[in-house]
C-alpha positions as CSV (number, residue, x, y, z in Angstrom):
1,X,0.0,0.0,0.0
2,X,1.7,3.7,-0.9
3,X,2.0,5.5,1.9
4,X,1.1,8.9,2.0
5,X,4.3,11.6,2.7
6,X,3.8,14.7,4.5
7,X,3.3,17.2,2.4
8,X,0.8,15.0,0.8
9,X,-0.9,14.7,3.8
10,X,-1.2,18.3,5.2
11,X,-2.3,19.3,1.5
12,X,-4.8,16.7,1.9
13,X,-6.0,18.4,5.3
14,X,-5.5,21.6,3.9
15,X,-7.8,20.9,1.6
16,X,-10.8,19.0,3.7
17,X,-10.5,22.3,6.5
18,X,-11.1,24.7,3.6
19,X,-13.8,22.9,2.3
20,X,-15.2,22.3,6.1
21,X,-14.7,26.3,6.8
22,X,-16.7,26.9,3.1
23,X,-19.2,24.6,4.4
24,X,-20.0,26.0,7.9
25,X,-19.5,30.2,6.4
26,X,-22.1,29.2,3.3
27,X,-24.4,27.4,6.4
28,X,-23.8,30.8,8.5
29,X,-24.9,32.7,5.6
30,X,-27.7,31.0,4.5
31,X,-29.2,31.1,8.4
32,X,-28.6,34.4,8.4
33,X,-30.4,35.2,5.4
34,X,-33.2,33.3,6.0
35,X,-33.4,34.9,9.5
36,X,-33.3,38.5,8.6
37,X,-36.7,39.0,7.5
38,X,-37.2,42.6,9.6
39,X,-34.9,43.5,6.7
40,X,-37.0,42.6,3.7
41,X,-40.3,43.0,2.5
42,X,-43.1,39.8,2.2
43,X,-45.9,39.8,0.1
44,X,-47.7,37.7,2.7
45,X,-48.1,37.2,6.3
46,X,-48.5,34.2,8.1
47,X,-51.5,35.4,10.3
48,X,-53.4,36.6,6.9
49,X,-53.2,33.0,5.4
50,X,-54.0,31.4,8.6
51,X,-57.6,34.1,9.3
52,X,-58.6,33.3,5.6
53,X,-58.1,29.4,6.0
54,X,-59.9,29.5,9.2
55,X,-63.0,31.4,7.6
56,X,-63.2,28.7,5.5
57,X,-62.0,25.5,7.6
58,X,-64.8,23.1,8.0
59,X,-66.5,23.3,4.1
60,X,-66.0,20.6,1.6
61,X,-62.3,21.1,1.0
62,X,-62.8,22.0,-2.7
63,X,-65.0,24.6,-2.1
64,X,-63.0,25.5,0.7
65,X,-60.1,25.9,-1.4
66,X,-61.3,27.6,-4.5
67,X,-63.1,30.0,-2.0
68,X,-59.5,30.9,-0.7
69,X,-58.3,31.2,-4.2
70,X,-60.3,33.8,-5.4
71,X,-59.3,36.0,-2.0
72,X,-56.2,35.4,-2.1
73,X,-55.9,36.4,-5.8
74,X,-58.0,39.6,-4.9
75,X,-55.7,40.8,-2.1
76,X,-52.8,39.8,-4.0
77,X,-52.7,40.1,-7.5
78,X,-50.1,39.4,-9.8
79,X,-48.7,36.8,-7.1
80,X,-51.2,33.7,-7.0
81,X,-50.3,31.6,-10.1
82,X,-53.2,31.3,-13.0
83,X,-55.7,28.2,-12.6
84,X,-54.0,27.0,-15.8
85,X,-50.9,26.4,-13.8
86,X,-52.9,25.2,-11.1
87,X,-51.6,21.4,-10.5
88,X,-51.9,18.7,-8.0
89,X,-48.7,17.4,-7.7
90,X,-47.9,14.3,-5.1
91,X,-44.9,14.5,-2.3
92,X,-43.3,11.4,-1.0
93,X,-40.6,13.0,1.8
94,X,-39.8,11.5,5.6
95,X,-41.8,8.3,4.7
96,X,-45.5,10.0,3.9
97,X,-47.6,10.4,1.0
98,X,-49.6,13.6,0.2
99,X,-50.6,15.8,-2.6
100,X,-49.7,19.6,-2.9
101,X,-51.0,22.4,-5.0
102,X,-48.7,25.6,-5.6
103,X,-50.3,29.0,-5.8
104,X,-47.5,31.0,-4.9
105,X,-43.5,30.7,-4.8
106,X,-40.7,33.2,-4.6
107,X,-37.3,32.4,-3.0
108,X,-38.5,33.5,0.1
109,X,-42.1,32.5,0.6
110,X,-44.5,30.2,-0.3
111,X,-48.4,29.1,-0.1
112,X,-49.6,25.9,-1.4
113,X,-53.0,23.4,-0.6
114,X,-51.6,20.1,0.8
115,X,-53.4,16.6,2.2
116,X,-53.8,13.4,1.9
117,X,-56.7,11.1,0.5
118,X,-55.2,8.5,2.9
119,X,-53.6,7.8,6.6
120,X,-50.1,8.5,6.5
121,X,-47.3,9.8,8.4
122,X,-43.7,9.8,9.0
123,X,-40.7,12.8,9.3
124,X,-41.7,16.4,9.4
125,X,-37.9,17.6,8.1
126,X,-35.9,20.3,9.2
127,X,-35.8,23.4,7.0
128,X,-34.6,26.7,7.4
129,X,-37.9,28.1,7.3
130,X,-41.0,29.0,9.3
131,X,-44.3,26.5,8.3
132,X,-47.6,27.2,9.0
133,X,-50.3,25.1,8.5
134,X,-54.0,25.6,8.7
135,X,-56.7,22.9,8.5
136,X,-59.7,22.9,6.4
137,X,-60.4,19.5,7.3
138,X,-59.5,16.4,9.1
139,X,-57.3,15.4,11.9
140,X,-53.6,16.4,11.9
141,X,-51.1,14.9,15.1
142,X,-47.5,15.8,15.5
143,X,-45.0,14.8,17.9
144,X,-42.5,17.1,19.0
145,X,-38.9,16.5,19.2
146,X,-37.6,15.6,22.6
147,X,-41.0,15.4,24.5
148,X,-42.7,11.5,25.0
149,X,-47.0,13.1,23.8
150,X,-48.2,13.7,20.8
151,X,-50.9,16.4,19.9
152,X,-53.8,16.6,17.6
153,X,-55.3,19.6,15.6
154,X,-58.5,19.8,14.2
155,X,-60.5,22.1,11.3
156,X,-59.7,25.9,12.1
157,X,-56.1,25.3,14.2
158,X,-53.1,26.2,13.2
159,X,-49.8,24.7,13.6
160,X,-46.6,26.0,13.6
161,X,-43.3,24.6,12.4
162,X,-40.7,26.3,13.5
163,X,-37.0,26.5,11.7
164,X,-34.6,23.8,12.8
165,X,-37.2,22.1,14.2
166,X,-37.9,18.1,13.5
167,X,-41.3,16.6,14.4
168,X,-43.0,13.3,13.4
169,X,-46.5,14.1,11.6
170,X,-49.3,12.1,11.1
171,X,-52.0,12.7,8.7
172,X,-56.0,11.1,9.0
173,X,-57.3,10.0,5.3
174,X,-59.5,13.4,4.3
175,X,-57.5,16.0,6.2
176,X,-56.7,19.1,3.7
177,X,-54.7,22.5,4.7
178,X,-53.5,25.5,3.6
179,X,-49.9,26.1,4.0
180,X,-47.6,29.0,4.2
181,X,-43.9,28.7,4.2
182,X,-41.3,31.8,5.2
183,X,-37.7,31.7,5.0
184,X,-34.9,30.0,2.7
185,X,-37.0,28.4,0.5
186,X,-34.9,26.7,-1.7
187,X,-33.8,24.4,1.6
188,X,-36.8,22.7,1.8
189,X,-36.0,20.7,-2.5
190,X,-34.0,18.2,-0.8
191,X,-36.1,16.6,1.7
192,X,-39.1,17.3,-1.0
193,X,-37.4,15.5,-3.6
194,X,-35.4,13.0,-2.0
195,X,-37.8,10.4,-1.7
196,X,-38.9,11.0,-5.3
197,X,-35.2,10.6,-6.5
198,X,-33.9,7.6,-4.1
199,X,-37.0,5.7,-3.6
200,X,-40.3,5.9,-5.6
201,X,-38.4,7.4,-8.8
202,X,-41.1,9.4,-10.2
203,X,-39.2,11.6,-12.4
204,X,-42.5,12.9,-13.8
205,X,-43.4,13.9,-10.4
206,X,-40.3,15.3,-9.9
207,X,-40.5,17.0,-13.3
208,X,-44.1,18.3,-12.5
209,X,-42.6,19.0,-9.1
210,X,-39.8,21.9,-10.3
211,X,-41.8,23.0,-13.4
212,X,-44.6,24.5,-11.0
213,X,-42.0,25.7,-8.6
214,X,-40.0,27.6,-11.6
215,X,-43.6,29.0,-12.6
216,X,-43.8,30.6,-9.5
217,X,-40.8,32.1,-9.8
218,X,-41.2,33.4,-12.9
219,X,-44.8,35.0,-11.6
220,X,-42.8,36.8,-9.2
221,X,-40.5,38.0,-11.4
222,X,-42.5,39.1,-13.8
223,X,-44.8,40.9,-11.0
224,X,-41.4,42.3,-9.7
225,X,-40.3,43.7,-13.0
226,X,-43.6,45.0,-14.4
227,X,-44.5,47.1,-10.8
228,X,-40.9,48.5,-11.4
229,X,-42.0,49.8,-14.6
230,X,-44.2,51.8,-13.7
């Protein structure tokens, strides 16, 4: 076996610390960003999505959500995608099996429909972002990190997901809710994805999956660039 000489060695280690100290300034970076948000302007806040779900919570879900649609694209125009770009789209991440439908996405905020037509559950994630969730229908339970009870949420409540945090969720076969997402958006792909890419391999779910998301963007850019011309 060649043994490795000294030089080689500490240019080896040179090397793996640079990479290590890249690693941990690009992590430091990205928290920061994502926790600066007194700095920058949203187009939505998290108590507005959660009053107009709550209105609603407790109708058919469809009607529920179309309902919450048309508000949301009448107090925010230009930012709630078209109903041609409209999709269900399924998610497979931590183990469960849902359904999402995108209205809105920008790099830093996000509200999209989610359930599930079945019982499932598994790992929540942890993302560098703020998730809140409110019912329209069904039973939702989650299980907090480091405590031994579980708790369960019903049409109307809200739950919040803080960033960093990791909880195990648990969905009834029915439940529907409206979700709104704040922070480094972009972190949340790889837990989103991964089951898609490593285990199910739908790559036309993965396909529908980034074509919305890029749609959304494009929205917002297109908003962004059109209010700056006038």
């Amino acid at each position: 076996m060649e043994r490795l000489s000294g030089p080689r060695w500490a240019g080896r280690g040179l090397r793996v610390g640079l990479a290590v100290a890249a690693a941990a300034l690009l992590i430091q970076a990205l928290r920061g960003w994502a926790s600066s948000s007194a700095a920058r302007r949203f187009e939505f806040e998290p108590e507005e999505i959660a009053r107009i779900a709550k209105h609603h919570a407790g109708l058919d879900h469809d009607l529920a959500f179309s309902k919450i649609i048309v508000e949301l694209r009448k107090k925010h125009p230009g930012h709630i995608l078209p109903d041609e770009d409209l999709q269900w789209v399924f998610v497979n991440a931590g183990g469960w099996m849902g359904s999402m439908c995108l209205l809105h996405a920008s790099l830093s905020e996000y509200v999209l429909l989610f359930g599930t037509g079945i019982d499932t559950g598994g790992h929540s994630g942890r993302y560098w972002v703020d998730i809140h969730d409110t019912i329209i229908s069904g039973t939702f339970r989650q299980w907090k990190e480091g405590t031994t009870k579980s708790e369960i949420y019903y049409p109307g409540d809200t739950i919040f997901h803080r960033s960093g945090e990791a909880t195990a969720v648990q969905w009834s076969a029915g439940t529907w809710m409206v979700e709104y997402g704040r922070g480094f958006i972009p972190s949340t792909l790889g837990f989103a994805m991964a089951d898609t890419i490593f285990s199910t391999q739908d790559f036309l779910t993965l396909f529908y999956t980034v074509r919305v998301y890029v749609k959304g963007l494009l929205l917002e850019a297109s908003t962004y660039f059109g209010d700056s011309g006038h």
